[in-house]
ROMI-593791 format. One record per residue (C-alpha): residue in one letter; x, y, z. Coordinates in steps of 0.5 Angstrom, whole numbers. Example, Ala and Ser with C-alpha at 12.3 -4.5 7.8 and 13.67 -1.06 7.14 Angstrom:
2
<pt type="A" c1="25" c2="-9" c3="16"/>
<pt type="S" c1="27" c2="-2" c3="14"/>
REM end
This chain:
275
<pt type="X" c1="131" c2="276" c3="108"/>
<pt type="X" c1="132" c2="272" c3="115"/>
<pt type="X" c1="138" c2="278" c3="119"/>
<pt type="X" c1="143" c2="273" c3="118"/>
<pt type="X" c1="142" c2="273" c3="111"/>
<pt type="X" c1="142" c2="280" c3="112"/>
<pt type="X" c1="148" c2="280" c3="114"/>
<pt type="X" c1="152" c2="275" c3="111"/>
<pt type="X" c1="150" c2="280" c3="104"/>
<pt type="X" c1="153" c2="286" c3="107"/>
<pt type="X" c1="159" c2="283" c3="109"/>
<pt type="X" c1="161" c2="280" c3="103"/>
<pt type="X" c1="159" c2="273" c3="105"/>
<pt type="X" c1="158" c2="271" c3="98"/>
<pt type="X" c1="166" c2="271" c3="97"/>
<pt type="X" c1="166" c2="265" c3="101"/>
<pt type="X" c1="175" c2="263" c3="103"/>
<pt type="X" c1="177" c2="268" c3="98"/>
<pt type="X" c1="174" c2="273" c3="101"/>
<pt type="X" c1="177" c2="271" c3="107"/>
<pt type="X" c1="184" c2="270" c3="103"/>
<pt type="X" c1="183" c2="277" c3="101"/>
<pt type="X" c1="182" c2="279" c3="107"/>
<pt type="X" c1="188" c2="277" c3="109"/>
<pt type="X" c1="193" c2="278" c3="105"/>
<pt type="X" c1="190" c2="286" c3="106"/>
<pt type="X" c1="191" c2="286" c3="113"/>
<pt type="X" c1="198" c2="282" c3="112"/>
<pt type="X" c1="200" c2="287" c3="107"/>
<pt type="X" c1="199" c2="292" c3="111"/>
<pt type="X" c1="203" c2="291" c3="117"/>
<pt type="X" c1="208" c2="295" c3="117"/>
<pt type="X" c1="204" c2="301" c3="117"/>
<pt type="X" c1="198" c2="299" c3="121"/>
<pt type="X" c1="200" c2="301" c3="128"/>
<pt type="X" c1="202" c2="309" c3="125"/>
<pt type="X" c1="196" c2="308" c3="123"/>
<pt type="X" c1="191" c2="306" c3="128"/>
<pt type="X" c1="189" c2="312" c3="132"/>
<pt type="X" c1="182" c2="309" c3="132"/>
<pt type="X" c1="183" c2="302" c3="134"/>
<pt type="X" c1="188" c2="305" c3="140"/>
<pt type="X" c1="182" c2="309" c3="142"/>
<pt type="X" c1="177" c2="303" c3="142"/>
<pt type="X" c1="181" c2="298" c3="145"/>
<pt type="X" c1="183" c2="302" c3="151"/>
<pt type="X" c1="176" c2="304" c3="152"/>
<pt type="X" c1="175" c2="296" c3="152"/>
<pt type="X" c1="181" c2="295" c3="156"/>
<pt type="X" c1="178" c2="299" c3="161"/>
<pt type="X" c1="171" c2="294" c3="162"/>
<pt type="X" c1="174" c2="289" c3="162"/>
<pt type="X" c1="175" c2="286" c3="170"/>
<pt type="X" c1="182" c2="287" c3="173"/>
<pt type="X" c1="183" c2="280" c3="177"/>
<pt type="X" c1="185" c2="275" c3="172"/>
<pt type="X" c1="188" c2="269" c3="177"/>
<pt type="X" c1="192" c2="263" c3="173"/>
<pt type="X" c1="187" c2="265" c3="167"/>
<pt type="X" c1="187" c2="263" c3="159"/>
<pt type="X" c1="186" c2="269" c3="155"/>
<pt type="X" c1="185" c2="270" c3="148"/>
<pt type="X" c1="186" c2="276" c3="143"/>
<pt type="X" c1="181" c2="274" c3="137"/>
<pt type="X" c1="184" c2="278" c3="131"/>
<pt type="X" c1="190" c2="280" c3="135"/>
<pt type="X" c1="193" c2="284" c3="128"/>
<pt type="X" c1="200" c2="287" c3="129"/>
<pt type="X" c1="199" c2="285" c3="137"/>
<pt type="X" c1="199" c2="292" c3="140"/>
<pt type="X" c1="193" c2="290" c3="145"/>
<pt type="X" c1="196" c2="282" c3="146"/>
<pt type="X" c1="202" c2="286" c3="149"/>
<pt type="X" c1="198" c2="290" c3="153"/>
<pt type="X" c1="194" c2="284" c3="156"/>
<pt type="X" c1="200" c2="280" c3="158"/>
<pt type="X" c1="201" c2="286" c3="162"/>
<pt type="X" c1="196" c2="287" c3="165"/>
<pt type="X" c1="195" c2="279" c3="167"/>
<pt type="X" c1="203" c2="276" c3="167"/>
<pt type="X" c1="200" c2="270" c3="170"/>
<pt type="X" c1="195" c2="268" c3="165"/>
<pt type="X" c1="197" c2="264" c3="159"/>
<pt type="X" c1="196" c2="269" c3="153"/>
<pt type="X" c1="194" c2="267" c3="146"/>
<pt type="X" c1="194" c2="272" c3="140"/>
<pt type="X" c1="190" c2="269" c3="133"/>
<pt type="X" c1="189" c2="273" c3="127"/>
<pt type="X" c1="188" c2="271" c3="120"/>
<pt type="X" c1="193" c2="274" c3="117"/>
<pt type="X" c1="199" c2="271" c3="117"/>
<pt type="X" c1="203" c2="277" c3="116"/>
<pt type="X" c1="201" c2="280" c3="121"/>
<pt type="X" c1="202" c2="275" c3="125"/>
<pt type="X" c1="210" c2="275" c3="122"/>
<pt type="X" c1="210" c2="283" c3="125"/>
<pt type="X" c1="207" c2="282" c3="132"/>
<pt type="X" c1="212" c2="276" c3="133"/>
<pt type="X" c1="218" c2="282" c3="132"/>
<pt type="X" c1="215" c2="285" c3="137"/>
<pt type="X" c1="211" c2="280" c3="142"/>
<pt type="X" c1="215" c2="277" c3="149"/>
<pt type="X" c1="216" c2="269" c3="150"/>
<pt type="X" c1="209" c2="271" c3="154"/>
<pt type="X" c1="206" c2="271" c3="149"/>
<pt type="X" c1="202" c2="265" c3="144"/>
<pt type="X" c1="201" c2="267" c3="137"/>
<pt type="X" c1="196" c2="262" c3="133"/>
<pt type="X" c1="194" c2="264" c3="125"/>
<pt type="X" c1="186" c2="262" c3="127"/>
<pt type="X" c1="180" c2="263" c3="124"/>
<pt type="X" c1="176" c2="266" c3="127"/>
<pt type="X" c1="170" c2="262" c3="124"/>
<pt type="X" c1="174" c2="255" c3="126"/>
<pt type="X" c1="177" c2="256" c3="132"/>
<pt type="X" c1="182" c2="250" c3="134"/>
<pt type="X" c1="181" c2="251" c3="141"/>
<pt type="X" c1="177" c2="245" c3="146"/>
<pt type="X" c1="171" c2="248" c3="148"/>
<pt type="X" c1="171" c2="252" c3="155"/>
<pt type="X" c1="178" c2="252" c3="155"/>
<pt type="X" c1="178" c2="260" c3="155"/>
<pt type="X" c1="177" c2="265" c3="161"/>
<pt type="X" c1="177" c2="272" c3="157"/>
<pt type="X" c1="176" c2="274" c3="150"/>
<pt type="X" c1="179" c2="280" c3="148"/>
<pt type="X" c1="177" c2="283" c3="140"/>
<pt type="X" c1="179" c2="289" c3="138"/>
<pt type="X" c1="176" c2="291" c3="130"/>
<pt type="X" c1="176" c2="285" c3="128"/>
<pt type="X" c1="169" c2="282" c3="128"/>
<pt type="X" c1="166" c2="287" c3="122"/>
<pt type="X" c1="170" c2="285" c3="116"/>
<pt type="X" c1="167" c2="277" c3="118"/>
<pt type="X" c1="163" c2="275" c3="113"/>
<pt type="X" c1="159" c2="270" c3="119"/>
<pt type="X" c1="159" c2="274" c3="125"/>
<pt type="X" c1="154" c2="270" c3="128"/>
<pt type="X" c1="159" c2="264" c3="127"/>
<pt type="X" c1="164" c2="268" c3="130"/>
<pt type="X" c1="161" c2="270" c3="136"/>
<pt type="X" c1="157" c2="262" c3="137"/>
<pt type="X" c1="165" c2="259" c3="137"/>
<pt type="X" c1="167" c2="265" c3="142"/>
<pt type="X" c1="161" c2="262" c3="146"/>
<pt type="X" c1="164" c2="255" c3="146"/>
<pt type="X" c1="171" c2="256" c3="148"/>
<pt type="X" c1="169" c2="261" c3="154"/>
<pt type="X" c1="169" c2="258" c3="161"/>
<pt type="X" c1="163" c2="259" c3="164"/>
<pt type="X" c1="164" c2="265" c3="169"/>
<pt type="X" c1="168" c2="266" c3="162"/>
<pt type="X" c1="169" c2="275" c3="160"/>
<pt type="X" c1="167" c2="277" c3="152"/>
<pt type="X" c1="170" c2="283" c3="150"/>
<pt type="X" c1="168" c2="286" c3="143"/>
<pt type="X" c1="169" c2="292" c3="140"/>
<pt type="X" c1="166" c2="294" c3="133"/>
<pt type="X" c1="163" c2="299" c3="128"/>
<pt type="X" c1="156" c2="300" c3="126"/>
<pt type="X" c1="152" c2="303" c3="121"/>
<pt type="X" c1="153" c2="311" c3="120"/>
<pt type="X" c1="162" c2="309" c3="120"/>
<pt type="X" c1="165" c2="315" c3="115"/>
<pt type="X" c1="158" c2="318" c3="113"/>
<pt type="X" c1="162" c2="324" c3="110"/>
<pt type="X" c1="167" c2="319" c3="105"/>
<pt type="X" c1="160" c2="315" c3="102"/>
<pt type="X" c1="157" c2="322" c3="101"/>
<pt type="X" c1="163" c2="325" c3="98"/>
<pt type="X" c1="164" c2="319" c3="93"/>
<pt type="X" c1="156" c2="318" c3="92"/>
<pt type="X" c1="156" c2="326" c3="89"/>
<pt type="X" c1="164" c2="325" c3="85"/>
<pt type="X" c1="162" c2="318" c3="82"/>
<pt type="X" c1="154" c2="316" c3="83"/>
<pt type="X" c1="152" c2="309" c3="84"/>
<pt type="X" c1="159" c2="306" c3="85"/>
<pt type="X" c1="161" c2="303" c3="92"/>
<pt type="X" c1="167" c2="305" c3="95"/>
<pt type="X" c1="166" c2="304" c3="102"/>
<pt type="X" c1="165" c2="299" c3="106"/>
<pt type="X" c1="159" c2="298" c3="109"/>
<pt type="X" c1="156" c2="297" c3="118"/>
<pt type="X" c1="151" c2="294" c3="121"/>
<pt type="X" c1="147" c2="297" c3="125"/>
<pt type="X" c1="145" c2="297" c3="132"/>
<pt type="X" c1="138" c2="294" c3="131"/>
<pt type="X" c1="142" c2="288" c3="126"/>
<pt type="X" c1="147" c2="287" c3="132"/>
<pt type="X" c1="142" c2="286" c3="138"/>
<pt type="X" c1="138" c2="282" c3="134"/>
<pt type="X" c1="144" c2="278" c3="132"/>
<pt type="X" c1="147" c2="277" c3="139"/>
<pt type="X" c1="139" c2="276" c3="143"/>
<pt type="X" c1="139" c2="269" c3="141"/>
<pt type="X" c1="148" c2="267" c3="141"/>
<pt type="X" c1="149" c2="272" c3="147"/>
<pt type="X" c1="143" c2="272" c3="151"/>
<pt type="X" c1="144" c2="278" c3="157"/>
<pt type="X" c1="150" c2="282" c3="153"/>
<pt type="X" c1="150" c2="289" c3="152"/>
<pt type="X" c1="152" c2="293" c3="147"/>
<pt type="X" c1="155" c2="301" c3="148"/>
<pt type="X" c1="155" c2="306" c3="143"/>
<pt type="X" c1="158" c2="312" c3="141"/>
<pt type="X" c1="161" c2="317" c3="137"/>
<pt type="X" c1="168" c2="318" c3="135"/>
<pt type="X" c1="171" c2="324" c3="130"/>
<pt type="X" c1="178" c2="324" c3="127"/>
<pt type="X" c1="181" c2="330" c3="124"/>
<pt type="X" c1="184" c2="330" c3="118"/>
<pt type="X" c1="189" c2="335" c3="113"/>
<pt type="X" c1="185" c2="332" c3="108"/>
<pt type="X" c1="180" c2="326" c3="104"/>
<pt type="X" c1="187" c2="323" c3="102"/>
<pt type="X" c1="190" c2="323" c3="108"/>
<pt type="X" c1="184" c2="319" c3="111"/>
<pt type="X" c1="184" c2="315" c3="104"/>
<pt type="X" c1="191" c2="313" c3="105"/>
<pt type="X" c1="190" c2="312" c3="113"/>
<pt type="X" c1="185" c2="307" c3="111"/>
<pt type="X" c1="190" c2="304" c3="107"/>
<pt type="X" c1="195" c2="303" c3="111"/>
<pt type="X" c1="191" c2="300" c3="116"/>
<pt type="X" c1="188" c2="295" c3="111"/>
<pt type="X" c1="182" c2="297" c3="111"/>
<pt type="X" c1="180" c2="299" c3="105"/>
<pt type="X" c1="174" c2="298" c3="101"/>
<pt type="X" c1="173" c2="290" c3="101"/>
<pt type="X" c1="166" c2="290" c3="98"/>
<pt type="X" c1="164" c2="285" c3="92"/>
<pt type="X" c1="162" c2="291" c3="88"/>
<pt type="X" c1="168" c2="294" c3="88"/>
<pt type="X" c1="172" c2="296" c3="82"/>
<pt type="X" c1="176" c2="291" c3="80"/>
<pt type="X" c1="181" c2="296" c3="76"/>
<pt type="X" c1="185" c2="303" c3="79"/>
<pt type="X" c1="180" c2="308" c3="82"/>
<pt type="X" c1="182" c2="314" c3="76"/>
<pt type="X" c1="185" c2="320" c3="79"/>
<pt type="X" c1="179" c2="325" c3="76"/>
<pt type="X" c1="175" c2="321" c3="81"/>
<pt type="X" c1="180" c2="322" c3="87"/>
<pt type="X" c1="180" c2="329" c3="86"/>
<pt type="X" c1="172" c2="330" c3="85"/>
<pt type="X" c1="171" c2="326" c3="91"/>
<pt type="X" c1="177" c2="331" c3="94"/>
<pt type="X" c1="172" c2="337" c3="93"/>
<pt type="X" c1="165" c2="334" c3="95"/>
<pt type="X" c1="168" c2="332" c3="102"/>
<pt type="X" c1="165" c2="337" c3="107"/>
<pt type="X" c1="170" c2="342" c3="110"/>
<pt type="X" c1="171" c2="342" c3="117"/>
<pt type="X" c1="173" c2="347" c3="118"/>
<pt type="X" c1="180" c2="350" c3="121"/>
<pt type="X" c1="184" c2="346" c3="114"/>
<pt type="X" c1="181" c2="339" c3="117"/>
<pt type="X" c1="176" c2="334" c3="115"/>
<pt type="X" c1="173" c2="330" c3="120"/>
<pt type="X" c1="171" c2="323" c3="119"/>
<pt type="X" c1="165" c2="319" c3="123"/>
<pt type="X" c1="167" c2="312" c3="126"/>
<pt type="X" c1="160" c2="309" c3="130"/>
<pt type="X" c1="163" c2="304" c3="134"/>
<pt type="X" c1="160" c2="299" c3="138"/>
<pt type="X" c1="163" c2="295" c3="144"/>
<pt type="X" c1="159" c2="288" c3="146"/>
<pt type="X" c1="161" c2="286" c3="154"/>
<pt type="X" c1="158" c2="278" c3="155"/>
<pt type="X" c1="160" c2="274" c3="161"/>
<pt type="X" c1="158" c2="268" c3="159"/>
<pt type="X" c1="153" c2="264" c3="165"/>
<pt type="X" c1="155" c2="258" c3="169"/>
<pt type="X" c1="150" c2="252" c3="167"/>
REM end
């Protein structure tokens, strides 16, 4: 199996548009409740906000899976005389960002496989935990590439293999061989996936631990951030209450009535070269 292939099985890529219409309308539904919920996305995106080069003169800037537009928002700021374009998937995301959004601001239900931009029309691609629930990163990150500008700025941030390590150990011991959640690549699969699209780029690793009352707590974060388990080996019914608790009593203790949740996250920097 070939690392695309690799990574097209561990994201679901089987699933094909109705994998990506799921996907849609989970993060739509969620989007009510998405920016309560988003301490891990906050925290990642400022971390990468705070790369990315601060002069930007008369640019185009692109937030690719821009969710309820937080950091589209944030990038109108920082930039005020660049045009500003936020593109998701999912359409009800869109719907809540534009309550939000300002006049600034361009909103494009997009794929993100399929962008409908001309080719070297961007000056700086901003994505925020967008990029690990394509099924095809590496079309993903090729269509970032043809938009960029030359002298163009990448931004990408991700999670990778290891993500919420104590919630998979706990559902392994209270429901063995079901898969309940979601499923990282890791840093080897991502360098060698970026050595031949994006030649030069680095990816920055790091640790980020959460704190929470409760597995459930985490299980209902999750949900209100729609990002719950998408994997095509799901249960395609209810997740019993027994389970629930069994899971509940095998999640390791934290200590100090918390339980922590591991996040491995990933942030690629590319500045696409002149020709």
């Amino acid at each position: 199996m070939s690392v695309f292939e690799d990574l097209m099985a561990i994201n679901g890529a089987e699933g094909g548009t109705g994998s990506k219409q799921s996907i849609a309308r989970g993060f739509g539904g969620a989007s009510c409740t998405y920016d309560s919920a988003s301490r891990l996305q906050k925290s990642m995106g400022d971390t990468m906000l705070a790369r990315i080069p601060a002069e930007l003169n008369h640019g185009i800037v692109l937030d690719l899976g821009c969710g309820t537009g937080w950091f589209t928002r944030k990038l109108a700021e920082r930039y005020p005389d660049a045009g500003i374009t936020g593109a998701d998937l999912a359409p009800g995301m869109l719907a809540q960002a534009k309550t939000a959004g300002s006049d600034a601001v361009t909103w494009l239900n997009a794929d993100a496989e399929q962008l409908p931009l001309a080719d070297q029309s961007v000056d700086l691609i901003f994505s925020n935990l967008m990029i690990q629930w394509s099924p095809r990163p590496e079309v993903v990150l090729a269509e970032c590439r043809r938009v960029m500008k030359p002298g163009g700025f990448l931004a990408v941030s991700t999670l990778l293999d290891g993500t919420l390590r104590e919630l998979k150990q706990a559902w392994a011991k209270a429901d063995p061989g079901q898969a309940h959640v979601n499923r990282f690549v890791t840093h080897k699969h991502w360098r060698a996936l970026t050595a031949d699209t994006l030649p030069g780029s680095g990816l920055e690793e790091g640790v980020i631990v959460l704190p929470y009352d409760s597995p459930m707590a985490l299980n209902r974060e999750l949900k209100h951030l729609g990002a719950v388990f998408k994997g095509e080996e799901r249960r395609r019914t209810v997740t019993a209450p027994g389970r629930f608790r069994a899971m509940c009593r095998a999640y390791p203790h934290g200590g100090d009535h918390q339980y922590l949740a591991t996040y491995k996250a990933g942030w690629l920097y590319w500045c696409k070269p002149a020709p």
